[in-house]
N, C-alpha and C positions, 0 to 999 in steps of 0.2 A: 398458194405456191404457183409458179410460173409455168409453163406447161414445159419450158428448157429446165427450170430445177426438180420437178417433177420427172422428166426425161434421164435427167443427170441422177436423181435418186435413185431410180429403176436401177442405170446399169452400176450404180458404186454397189446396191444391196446385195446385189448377184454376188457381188465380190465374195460373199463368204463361200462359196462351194466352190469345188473344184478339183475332187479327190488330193493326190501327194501327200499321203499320208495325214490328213487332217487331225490335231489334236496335238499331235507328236512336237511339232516347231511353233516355239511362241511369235518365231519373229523376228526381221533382219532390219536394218535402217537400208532402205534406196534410195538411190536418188534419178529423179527421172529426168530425161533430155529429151523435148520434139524439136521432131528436124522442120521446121516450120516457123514461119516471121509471125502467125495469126497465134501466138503461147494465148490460151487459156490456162484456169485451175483443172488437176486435176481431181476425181475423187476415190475414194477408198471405201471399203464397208471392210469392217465395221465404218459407219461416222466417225469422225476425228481421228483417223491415223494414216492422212496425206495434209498436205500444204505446202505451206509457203516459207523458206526462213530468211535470217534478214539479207541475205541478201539476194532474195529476190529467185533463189532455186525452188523448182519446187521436190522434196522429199516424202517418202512414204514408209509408214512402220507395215510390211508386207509379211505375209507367211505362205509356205507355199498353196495354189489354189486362190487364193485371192484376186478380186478383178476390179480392175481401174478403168474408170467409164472418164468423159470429158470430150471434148473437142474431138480428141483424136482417136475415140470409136473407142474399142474394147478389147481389154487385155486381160489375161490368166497368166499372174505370176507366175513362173516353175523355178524350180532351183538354177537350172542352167543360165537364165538370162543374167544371171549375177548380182552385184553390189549397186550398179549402173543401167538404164533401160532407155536406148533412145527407140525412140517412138515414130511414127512417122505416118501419114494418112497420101491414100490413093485414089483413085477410078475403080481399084479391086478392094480397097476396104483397108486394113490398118494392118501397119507391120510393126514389128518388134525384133531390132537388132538385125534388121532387112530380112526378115522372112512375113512374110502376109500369114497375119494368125485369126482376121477372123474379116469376113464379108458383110456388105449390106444386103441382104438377101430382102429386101423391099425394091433393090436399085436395081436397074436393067443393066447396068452398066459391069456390076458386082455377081450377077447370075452369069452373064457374059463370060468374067474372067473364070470363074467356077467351072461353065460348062468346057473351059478350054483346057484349064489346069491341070499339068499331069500329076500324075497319083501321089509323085514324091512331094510336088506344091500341095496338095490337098490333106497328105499328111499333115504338113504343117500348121494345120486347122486345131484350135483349141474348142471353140463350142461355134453351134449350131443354130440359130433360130429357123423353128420351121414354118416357112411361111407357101401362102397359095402361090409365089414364084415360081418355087421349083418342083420340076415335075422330080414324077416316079423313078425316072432315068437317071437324072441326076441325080437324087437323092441315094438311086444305090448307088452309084458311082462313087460317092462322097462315101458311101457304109463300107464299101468296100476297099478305101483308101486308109479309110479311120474310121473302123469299128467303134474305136471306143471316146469320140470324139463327146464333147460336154452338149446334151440338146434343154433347146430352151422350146416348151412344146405350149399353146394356147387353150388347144381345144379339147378334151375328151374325144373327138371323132378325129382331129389329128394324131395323140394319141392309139388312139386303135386303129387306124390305116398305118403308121409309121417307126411304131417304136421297136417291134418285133426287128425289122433291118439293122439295126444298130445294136449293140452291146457298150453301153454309155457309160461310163465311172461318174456324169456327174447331170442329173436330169431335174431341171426346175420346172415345175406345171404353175402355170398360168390358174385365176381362178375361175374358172370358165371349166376346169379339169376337176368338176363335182364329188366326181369319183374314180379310181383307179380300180376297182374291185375286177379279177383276172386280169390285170393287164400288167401288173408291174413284178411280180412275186417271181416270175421267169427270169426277169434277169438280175443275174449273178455274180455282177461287175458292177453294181451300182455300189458306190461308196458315200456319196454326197446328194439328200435328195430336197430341194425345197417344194415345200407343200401345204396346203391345207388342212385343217382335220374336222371338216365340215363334215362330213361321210364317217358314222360311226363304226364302219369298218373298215377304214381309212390305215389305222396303225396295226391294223391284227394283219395284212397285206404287206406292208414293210417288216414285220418280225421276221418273215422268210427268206429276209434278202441277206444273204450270208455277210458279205463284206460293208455292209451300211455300214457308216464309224459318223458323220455329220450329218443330223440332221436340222431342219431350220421350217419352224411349224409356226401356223400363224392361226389364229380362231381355235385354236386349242381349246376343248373344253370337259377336262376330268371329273366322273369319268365316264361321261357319253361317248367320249371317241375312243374308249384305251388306253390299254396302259406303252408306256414308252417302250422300245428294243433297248432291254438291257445292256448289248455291250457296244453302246453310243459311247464314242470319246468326244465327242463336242457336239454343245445342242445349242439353238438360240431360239429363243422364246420370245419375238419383238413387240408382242402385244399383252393383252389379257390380263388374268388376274391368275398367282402362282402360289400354293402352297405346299408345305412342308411334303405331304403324302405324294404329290404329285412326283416327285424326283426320287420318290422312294425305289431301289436296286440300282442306281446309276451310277455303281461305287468305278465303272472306270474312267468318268469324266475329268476328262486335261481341261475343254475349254466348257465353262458355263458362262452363257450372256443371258443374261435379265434384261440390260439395258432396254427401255422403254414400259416392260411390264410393272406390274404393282403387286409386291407382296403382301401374300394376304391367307392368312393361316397357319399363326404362332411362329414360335423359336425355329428357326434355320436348324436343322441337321445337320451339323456337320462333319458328325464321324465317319458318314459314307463317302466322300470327297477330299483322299487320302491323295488321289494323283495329280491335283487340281492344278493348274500352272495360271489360266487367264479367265479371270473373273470380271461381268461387267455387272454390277451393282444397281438392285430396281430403283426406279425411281421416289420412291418412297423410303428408300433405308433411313434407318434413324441412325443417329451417331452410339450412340448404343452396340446396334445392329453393324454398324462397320468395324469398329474397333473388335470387338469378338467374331466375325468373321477371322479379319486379319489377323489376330492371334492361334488361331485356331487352324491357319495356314500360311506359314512363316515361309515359306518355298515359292511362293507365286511369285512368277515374273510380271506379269501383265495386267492394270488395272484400268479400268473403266470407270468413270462416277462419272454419268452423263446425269443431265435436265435435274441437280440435284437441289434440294432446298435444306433439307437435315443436318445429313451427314457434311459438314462443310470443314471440319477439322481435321487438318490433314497428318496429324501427330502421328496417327494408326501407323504411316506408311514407315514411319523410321523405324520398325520391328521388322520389316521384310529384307532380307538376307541375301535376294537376287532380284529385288526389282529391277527390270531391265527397259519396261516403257509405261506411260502411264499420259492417261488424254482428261483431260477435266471439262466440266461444263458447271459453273453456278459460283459463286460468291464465298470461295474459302479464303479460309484464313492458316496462318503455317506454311504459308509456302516457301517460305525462306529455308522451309527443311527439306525442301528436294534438292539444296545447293551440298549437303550434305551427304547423299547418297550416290556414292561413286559409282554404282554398279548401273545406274541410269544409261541408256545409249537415245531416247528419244522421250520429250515431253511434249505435249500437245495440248495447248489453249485452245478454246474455241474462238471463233470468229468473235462472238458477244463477248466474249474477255478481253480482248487483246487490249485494247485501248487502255484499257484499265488496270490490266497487270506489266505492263511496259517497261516498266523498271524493274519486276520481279523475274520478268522473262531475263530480260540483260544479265542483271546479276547470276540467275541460271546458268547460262550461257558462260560467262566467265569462271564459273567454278567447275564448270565441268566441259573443258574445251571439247573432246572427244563423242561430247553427246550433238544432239540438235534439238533444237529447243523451237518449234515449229507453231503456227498459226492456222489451226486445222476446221475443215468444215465440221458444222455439227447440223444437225435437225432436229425436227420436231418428233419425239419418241411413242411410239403405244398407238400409233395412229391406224394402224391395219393393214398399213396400205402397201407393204412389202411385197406381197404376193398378188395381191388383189389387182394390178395396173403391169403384172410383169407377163410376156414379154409382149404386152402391144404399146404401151408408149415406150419400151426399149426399143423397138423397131422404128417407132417415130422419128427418137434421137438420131440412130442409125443412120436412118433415111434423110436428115433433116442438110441441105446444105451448109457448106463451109466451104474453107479455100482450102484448098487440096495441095500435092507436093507431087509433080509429076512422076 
């Protein structure tokens, strides 16, 4: 991978944190607008639910908290920005619907507008990367503006000089952040936290954290690290290997992502996963394995079957009652049956399909005017590499020039 698609991964992965109730909303169709002639793709995380449709807009399946990386820096969906998101890139770093929502805090230029920004511009700050730019001063200035602003932290020793300032609803550690052990269980606002579970004491520190509701764990490994906080509504698991016990009390998960992992330890459970709304499918599911999932949750809106080889028949999906979006990756067959299911508002091929389902998109598309039938990034899954590279080549990206929009 390229060090710009590697750059671009970093900030699409982010995209899944970012408090606003996480779990609760499957999902809206937007559509983005940059105010800029230099249009790049943008991207999304989950992988595949942003692109391109035919005619050349780019759209995204969003929820609230979600973050869109690309050309134009870095965004945290909210509900307010609406159906519509023009985008726009500066000197002080990326705006959304003209308010500056987030800085390059590697750029001189971006520490500049920060240090000038009055309290009401600095509110308008969605997340944080904390780098050796900004001093102490600043930094409280920013805590003190937006307490609860999203931080993306690298270091364990950043970490413990910096977090205590802040009351954060949405904190990614970098892997570099070996352990958290005292340092994260004080605060009591965190809702959304990406992390490692390197550190066998790693998850008995998060059970304390009252309002956790997403978590996004990588190097997970049951049961040396512990067990999960039971009242997780949405978890994603991007690597490893996952079995049955593992998810055992996690009866109030809305969102489960498998996506990239590998199931591995018997029959799926699924009488605990009664509220289940967005499931993404391991990489390994056998068609077996899909079809009784999806019978066994006739309610989900949202599906994922990424890097699939098995499960390729997409019959399952016409038992589901409110599917409302669904991204594919791999070599199915039945696709004619998604022209069928009115409750669709976005489908999404991978980049590797497109060519090849062209005529299956179209006809999509005409059966169901009212949806979008979209051409979406997908990657390489299970690879570790979600936390492991975040936030120092997000900061790269950050940092990295482009043509800017006065």
């Amino acid at each position: 991978m390229t060090t710009r698609g590697v750059a671009a991964a970093v900030v699409v992965m982010i995209g899944m944190v970012a408090g606003c109730g996480p779990g609760k909303v499957p999902g809206r169709v937007v559509r983005l607008v940059q105010d800029t002639t230099d249009t790049k793709d943008i991207y999304t995380v989950p992988f595949g639910w942003s692109g391109s449709i035919s005619d050349g807009a780019q759209v995204a399946w969003l929820r609230p908290g979600t973050m869109l990386g690309g050309d134009p820096g870095l965004l945290v969906y909210q509900p307010e920005d609406g159906d519509g998101v023009r985008l726009a890139t500066s000197s002080s770093g990326m705006s959304v619907n003209g308010k500056v929502v987030a800085a390059e805090t590697e750029g001189d230029s971006a520490v500049a507008w920060l240090e000038q920004a009055s309290p009401a511009e600095l509110s308008d700050m969605r997340a944080l990367a904390i780098t050796d730019k900004l001093s102490l001063a600043l930094l409280q200035r920013i805590a003190a503006a937006k307490p609860n602003i999203g931080l993306l932290i690298e270091s364990r020793e950043d970490l413990t000089k910096y977090l205590s300032l802040f009351r954060p609803q949405l904190l990614s550690l970098g892997e570099h952040v070996d352990s958290i052990s005292g340092l994260v269980a004080s605060q009591r606002n965190i809702e959304t936290l990406w992390m490692s579970a390197t550190d066998s004491g790693s998850l008995a520190e998060i059970r304390k954290l009252p309002k956790l509701r997403e978590l996004v764990l990588s190097k997970w490994e049951p049961p040396y690290a512990g067990v999960l906080p039971a009242r997780l509504e949405a978890l994603w698991l991007p690597d490893g290997e996952v079995n049955t016990h593992a998810l055992d009390g996690l009866g109030n998960l809305r969102t489960l992502v498998l996506s990239g992992s590998w199931w591995n330890g018997g029959p799926f459970d699924h009488s605990q996963f009664k509220r289940l709304q967005w499931f993404g499918f391991p990489k390994n599911t056998t068609q077996t394995g899909f079809q009784t999932m999806i019978q066994a949750h006739p309610n989900l809106e949202v599906i994922e079957l990424l890097a699939q080889e098995n499960a390729i028949d997409l019959a399952p999906l016409g038992e589901l009652r409110h599917l409302r979006a669904v991204t594919l990756d791999g070599a199915f067959t039945n696709l004619a049956l998604l022209q069928r299911i009115p409750t669709l508002e976005f489908v999404g091929f991978s980049d590797d399909m497109w060519s090849d389902v062209a005529g299956e998109a179209a006809a999509i598309q005409a059966a169901l005017p009212a949806a979008v039938v979209v051409k979406v990034l997908t990657l390489c899954l299970g690879s570790g590499w979600i936390l492991l590279i975040i936030p120092i080549v997000l900061l790269v990206m950050l940092a990295a020039p482009r043509r800017r929009v006065a």
